[in-house]
C-alpha positions in Angstrom: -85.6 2.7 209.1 -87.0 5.4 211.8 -86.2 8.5 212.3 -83.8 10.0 215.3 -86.7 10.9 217.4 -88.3 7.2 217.1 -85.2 4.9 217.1 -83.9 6.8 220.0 -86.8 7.2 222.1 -84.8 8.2 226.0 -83.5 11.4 224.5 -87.4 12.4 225.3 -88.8 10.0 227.7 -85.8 8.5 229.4 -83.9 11.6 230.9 -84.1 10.2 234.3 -81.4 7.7 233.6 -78.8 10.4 232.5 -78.6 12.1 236.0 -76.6 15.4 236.8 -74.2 15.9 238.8 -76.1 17.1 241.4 -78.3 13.6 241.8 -75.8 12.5 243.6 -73.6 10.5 240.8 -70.7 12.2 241.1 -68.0 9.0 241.8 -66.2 7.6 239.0 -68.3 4.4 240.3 -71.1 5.7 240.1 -70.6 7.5 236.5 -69.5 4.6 235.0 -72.8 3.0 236.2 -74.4 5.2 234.3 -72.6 5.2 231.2 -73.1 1.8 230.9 -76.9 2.2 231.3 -76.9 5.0 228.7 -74.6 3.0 226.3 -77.1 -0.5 227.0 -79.8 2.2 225.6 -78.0 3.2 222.5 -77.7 -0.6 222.0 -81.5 -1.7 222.1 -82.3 1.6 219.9 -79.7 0.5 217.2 -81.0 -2.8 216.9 -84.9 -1.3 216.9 -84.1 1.0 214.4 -81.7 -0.5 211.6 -82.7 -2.3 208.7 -83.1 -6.2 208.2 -82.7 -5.9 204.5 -79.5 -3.7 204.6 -78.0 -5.5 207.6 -78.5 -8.8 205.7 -76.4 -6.7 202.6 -73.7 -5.8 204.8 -71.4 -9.1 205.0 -70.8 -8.5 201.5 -68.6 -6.4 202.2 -66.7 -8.2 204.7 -64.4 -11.9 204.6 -65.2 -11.9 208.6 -68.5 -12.6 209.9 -70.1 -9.7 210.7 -72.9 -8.6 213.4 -75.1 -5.6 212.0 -78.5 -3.7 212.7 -78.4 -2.5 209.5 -78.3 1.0 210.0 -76.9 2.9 206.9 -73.9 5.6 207.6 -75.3 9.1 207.4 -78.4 7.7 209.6 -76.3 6.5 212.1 -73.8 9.3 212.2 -76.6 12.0 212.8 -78.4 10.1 215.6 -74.9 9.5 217.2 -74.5 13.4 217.2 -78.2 14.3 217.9 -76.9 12.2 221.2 -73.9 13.7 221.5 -75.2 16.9 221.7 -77.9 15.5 224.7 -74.9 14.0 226.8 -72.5 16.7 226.5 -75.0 19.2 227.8 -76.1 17.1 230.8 -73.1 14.8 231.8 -69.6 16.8 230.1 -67.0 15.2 228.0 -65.6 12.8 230.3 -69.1 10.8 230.6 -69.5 10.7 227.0 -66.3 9.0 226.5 -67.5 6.6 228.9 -70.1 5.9 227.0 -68.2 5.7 224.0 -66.2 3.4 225.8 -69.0 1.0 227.0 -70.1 0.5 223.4 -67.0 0.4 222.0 -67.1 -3.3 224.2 -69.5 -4.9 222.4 -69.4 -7.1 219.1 -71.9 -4.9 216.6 -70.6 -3.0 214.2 -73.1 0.0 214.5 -72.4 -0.1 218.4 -68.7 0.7 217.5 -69.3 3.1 214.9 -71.6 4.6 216.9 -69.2 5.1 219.5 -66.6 6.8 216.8 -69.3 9.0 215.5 -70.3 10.2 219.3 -66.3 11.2 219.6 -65.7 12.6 215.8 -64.3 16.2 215.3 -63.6 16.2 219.4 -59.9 15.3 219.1 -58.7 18.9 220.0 -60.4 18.3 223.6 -58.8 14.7 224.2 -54.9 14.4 225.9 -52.8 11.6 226.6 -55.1 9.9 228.8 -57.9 9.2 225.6 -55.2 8.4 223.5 -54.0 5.5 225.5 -57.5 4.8 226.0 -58.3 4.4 222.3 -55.2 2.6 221.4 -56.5 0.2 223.8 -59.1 -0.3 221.8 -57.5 -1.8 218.9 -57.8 -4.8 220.4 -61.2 -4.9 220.3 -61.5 -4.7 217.0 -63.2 -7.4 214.7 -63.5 -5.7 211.2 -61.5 -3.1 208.8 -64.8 -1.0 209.2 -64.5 -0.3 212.9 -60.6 -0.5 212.8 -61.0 2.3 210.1 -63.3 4.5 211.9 -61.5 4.3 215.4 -57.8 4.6 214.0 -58.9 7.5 210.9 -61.1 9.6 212.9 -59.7 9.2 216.3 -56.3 7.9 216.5 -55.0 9.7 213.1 -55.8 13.3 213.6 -54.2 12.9 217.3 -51.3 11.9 215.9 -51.0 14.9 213.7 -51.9 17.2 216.7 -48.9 15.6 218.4 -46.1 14.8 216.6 -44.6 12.7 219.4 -47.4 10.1 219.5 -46.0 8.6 215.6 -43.8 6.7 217.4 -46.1 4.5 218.8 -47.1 2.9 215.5 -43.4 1.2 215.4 -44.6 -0.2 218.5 -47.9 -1.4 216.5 -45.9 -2.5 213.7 -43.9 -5.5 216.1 -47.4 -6.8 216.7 -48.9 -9.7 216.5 -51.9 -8.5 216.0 -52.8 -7.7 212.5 -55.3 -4.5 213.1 -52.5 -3.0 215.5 -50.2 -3.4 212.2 -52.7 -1.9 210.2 -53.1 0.7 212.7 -49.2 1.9 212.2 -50.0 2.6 208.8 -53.6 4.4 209.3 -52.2 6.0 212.2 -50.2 8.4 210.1 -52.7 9.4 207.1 -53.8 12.7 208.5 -50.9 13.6 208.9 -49.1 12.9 205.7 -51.5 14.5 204.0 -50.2 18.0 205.8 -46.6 16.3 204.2 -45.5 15.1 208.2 -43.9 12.0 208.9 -42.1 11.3 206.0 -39.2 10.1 207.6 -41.2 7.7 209.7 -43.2 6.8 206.8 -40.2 5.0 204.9 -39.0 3.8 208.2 -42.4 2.2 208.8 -42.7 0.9 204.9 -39.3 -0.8 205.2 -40.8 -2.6 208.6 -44.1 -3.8 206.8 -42.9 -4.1 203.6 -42.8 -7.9 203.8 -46.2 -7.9 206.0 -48.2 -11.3 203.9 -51.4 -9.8 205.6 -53.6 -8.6 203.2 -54.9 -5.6 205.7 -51.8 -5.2 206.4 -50.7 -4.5 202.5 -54.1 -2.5 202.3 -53.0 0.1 205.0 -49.6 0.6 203.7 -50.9 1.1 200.6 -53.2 3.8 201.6 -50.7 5.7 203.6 -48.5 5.8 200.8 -51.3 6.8 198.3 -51.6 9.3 200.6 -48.0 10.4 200.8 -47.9 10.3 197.3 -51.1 12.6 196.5 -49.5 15.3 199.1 -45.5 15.1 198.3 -45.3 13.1 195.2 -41.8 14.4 194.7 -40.4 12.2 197.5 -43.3 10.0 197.4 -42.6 8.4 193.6 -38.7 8.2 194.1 -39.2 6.2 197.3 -41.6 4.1 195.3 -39.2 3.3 192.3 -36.8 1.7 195.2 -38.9 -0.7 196.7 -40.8 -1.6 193.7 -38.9 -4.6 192.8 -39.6 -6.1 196.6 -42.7 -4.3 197.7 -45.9 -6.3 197.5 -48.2 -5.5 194.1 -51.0 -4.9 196.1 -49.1 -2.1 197.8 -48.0 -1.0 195.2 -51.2 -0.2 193.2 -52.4 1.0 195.7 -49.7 3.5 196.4 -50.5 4.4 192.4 -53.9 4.7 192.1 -53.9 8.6 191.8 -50.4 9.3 190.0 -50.0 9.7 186.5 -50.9 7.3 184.2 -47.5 7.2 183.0 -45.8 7.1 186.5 -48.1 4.6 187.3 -46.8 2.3 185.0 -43.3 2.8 185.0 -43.9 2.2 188.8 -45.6 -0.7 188.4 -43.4 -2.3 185.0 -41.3 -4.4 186.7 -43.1 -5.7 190.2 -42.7 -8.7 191.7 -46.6 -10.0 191.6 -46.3 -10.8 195.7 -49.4 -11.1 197.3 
């Protein structure tokens, strides 16, 4: 795999198609132009610079078919911010999420990870107007990689910022759609874990709680693990009542870091539901 500097050869040579403001690009036509240029760019150096080997590795991972350049995470994570760091400094925030945007379009895995990494940490700066934008993403989604990346890193700590967006994953939860379902559940991980949402949390279990999807039974599972490790004193009585109805794989999910002996007791008497 190359380095930064090779794979991503137009943060030295290619500055010309990142214009400033004052080369005349200043229409949200115009920018847009642009961003798609400068995400089409990102595109050709992630399939230059990823692995064969490792992208052939990667479906293992995955039940879906999955596109991949092969790029592993930490490589791919510091070129997205070396670039970051270029964009923000000649275009602003509102171009890079453009960008982010553009590539978040596309089928690749690495394109859309990409386009998580180029945002990460940056949540304080967004509003309403990002958030709607990258709920509007979920249904782009293709794998519980990119959902993962896009709802934990972006959506989730937004959330948490603004208690009043939770109620959109009740909205999620009525879809048909199984990664806006998920969603509902990720949605809420950051923050549980600072012991919010509790209420909502049960409210949301008791929705999905029948949910045959196994990503579906994966997310709730991991919001209540979650829930459990921050506030196990509400966490493991909640669990005891929905144990003889709630799915096993929730359930041992919901577990895995309790006690070994409130794991079992938890887990005695479930129905084995898949």
């Amino acid at each position: 795999m190359t380095g930064i500097s090779e794979s991503w050869p137009f943060l030295q040579n290619r500055r010309d198609a990142m214009p400033t403001d004052s080369a005349n690009q200043s229409s949200a036509v115009q920018s847009k132009i642009a961003a798609a240029e400068i995400a089409e760019q990102i595109r050709r150096a992630l399939k230059n610079g990823g692995s064969a080997e490792h992208a052939a590795g990667v479906q293992w991972f995955f039940k879906e078919e999955i596109r991949s350049h092969g790029w592993y995470t930490a490589d791919l994570r510091r070129a997205a911010v070396h670039f970051r760091r270029e964009i923000r400094k000649k275009r602003g925030l509102d171009f890079l999420v453009e960008v982010a945007n553009q590539l978040f379009s596309g089928s690749n895995l690495e394109e859309k990870i990409a386009a998580v990494f180029l945002l990460e940490k940056l949540d304080g700066e967004f509003g309403d107007g990002e958030f709607k934008l990258f709920e509007s993403w979920l249904d782009r989604i293709s794998s519980w990689a990119d959902h993962d990346a896009l709802v934990h890193d972006l959506i989730a700590p937004m959330v948490a910022a603004k208690p009043a967006r939770a109620k959109s994953v009740f909205r999620w939860a009525k879809s048909a759609n199984r990664w806006r379902r998920r969603a509902a559940c990720v949605a809420l991980i950051r923050g549980t874990r600072a012991k919010m949402f509790f209420s909502e949390i049960q409210r949301l279990c008791n929705r999905l709680i029948a949910d045959k999807d196994d990503m579906v039974q994966k997310g709730l599972g991991w919001l209540l693990r979650e829930t459990a490790k921050s506030d196990a004193k509400r966490t493991v009585p909640y669990l005891m009542k929905i144990r003889g109805h709630a799915p096993h794989l929730v359930l041992r999910t919901a577990c895995e870091t309790l006690p070994a002996a409130v794991k079992k007791r938890i887990l005695s008497r479930t129905k084995r539901q898949t």
